[in-house]
Structures are given as C-alpha cells and as structure tokens.
C-alpha positions in Angstrom: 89.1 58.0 86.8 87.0 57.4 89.4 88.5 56.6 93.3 88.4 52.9 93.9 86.2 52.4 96.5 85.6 49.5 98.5 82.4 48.2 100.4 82.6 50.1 103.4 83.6 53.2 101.9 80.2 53.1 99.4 78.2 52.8 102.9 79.9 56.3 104.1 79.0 58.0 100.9 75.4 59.3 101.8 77.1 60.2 105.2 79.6 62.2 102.8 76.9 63.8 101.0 76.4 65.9 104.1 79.6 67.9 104.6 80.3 70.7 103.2 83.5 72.0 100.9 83.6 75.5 100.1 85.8 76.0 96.9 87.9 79.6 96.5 88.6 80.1 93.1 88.7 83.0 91.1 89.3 80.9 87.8 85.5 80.3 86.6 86.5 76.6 84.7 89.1 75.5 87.7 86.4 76.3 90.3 83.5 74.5 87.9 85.4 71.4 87.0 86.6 71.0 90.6 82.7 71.8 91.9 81.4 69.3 89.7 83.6 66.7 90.6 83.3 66.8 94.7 79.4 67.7 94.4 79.0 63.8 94.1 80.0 63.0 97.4 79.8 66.6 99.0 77.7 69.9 99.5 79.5 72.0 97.2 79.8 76.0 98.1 81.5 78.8 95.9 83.5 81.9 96.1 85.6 84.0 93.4 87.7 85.3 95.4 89.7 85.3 99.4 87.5 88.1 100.8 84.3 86.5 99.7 85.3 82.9 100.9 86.6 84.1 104.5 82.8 86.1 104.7 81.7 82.9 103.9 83.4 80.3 105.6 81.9 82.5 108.8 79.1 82.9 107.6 78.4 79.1 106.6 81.3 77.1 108.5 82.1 74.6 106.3 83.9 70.9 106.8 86.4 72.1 104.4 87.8 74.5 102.3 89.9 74.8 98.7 91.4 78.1 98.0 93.7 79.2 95.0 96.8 81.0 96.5 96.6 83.5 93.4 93.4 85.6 93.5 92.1 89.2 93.9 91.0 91.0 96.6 92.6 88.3 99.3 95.2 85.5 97.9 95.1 81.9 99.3 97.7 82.2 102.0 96.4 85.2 103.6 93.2 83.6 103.6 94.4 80.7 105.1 96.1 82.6 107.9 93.0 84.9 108.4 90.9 81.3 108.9 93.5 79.8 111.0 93.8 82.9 113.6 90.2 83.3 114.0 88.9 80.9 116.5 85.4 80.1 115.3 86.7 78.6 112.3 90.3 77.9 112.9 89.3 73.9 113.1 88.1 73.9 108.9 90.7 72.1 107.3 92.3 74.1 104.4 93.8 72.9 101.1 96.0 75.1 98.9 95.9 75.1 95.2 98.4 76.3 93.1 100.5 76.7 90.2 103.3 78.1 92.2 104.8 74.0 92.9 108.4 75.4 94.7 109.2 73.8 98.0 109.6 78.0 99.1 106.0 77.8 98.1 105.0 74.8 100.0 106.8 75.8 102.8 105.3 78.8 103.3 101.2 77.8 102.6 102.1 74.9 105.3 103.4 77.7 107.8 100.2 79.5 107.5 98.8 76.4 108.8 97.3 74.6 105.3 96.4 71.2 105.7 97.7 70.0 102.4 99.3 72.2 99.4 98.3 70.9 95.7 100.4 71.8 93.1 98.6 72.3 89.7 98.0 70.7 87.8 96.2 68.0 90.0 95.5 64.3 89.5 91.7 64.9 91.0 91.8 61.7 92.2 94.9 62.8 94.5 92.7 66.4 95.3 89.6 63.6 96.6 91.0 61.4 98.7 92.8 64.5 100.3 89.9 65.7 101.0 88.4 62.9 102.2 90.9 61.5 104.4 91.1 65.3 106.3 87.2 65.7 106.6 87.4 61.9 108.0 90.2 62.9 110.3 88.7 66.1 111.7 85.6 64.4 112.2 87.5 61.7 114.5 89.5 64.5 116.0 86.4 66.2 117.1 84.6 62.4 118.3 87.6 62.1 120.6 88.2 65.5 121.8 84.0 66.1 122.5 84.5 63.6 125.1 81.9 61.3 123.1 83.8 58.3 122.4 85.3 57.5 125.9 82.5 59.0 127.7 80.2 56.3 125.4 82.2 53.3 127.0 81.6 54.6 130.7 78.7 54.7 130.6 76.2 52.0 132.0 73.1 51.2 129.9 70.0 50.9 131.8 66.6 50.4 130.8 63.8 52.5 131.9 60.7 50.4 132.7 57.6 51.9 133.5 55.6 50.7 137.1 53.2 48.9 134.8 56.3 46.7 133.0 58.1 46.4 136.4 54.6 45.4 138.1 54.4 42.4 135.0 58.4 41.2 135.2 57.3 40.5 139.4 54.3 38.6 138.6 56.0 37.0 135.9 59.1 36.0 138.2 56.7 34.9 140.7 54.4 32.8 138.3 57.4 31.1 136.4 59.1 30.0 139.7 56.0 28.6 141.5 54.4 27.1 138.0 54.9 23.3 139.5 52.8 24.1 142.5 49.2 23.3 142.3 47.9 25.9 144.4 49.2 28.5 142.8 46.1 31.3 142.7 45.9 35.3 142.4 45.6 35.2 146.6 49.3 33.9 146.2 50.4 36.1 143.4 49.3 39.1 146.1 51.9 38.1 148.4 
C-alpha cells in the first residue's frame, strides 16, 4: 500500500528523511502504527498527550505535527490553537486526527487554524501524501518569503581570482594574441 512514487520524488526522499513530524497521540497502537509508517521518510517524534506535544513542539520545532483531537490533559484543538497563537511556532503545519468525522467537527479544527482534518479511520496513504505535500508547501512558502529565491536571480555571479590567476589570464591574453610574431620574448611580455 505503498505511495506510488515517481523518479523525482525517490531523489527527494533522503531530503525527506530530514524533517521532522511530531505525532500527538494518546492511543499507544494509533500513535505506533502511524510512527512506524512516516519513520521511513521522516524523523519521527512522540507525545501521549496535548500538554506534552505543545512542551515539545517548543522545545524541538518540528516541520510538522499530528495530534488526536480526543486526549487528556490538552485535546487536539486546543492544542492546535495554543501552536497557532504562539509566534515561534505558529508556521508548523498541523493535522487533526479524529474519530469525531461531522462537518461541525471539521469546521471547527479548520477555525483553529489545522492545516488538514483526518477523519478516522484513515487510508495512510491519504495521511502521507498530506503530509508530504504541506511540509513541501511550507518549505516553498518559507524559500519565497526568506527573500532566497528572487534575491538568487538578482544576483550577479562573479568569480574571485586571486592576483596570481589574474597575473596568468594577462600573460596568457598577451601570449595567445601575439603567438604569430616572431619576436615575441619575456622583454615584450613586460610591457
């Protein structure tokens, strides 16, 4: 059940392999079975509960983060608002899991600012390429917006050549345009 992937895409997995997910979860099997399947082509962190996964997602700013709604101590969607209103981390993108599938439901993770809400149970093929496409999207997001991308075009590439290599390219210049004369000697190339 693997994501088709396509030539290019097998190229950006090792790139993958560097960004973090933190997974909020208070069910130990949910939270293992969807940790085992993203730790292929992600850094896989892991929290039990909302309180513990907002500490963390400070603590270790993550590319992204999967919360339950339901859980102890701190449920999804305050989470989520608690992430989205503090500006350090406001930029992780978050998706909500959940058994609770109403469009009520929906509507109210998305207000907290969620960047997708899953309804379990998930196709996890559906739950990766979510994933994937919003890391890939912030990551463009923050190309653009760091000034990176058009500042890269501006800008003019020059070489920097030490006085020995621009001493050389002269003598060279000199050499290759007077090769046909005969009395071509060092007294010349001092000139």
């Amino acid at each position: 059940e693997n994501v088709e992937e396509d030539a290019p895409t097998k190229e950006n997995k090792s790139k993958r392999k560097g960004y973090r997910v933190l997974i909020v979860e208070d069910e130990e099997d949910m939270r293992r079975f969807v940790s085992g399947e993203l730790s292929r082509d992600y850094k896989v962190l892991e929290s039990v509960n909302g309180k513990e996964g907002l500490e963390m997602a400070l603590r270790e700013k993550p590319d992204l983060i999967i919360s339950d709604v339901m859980m102890p101590e701190m449920d999804g969607i305050t989470l989520c608002r608690k992430l989205k209103q503090n500006i350090n981390i406001s930029d992780i993108p978050v998706i909500l899991l959940t058994a609770r599938s109403s469009v009520e439901d929906q509507v109210e993770g998305l207000q907290t600012g969620a960047d997708a809400y899953v309804a379990k149970p998930f196709n996890m093929d559906v739950l990766k390429m979510t994933v994937r496409n919003l890391i890939e999207s912030r990551g463009r997001l923050k190309t653009k917006f760091s000034g990176r991308e058009a500042q890269e075009e501006k800008i003019e590439k020059m070489e920097l050549k030490s006085s020995d290599e621009i001493l050389l390219a002269k003598v060279m210049k000199v050499i290759n345009q007077n090769l046909s004369d005969p009395n071509l000697n060092v007294e010349k190339l001092q000139k």
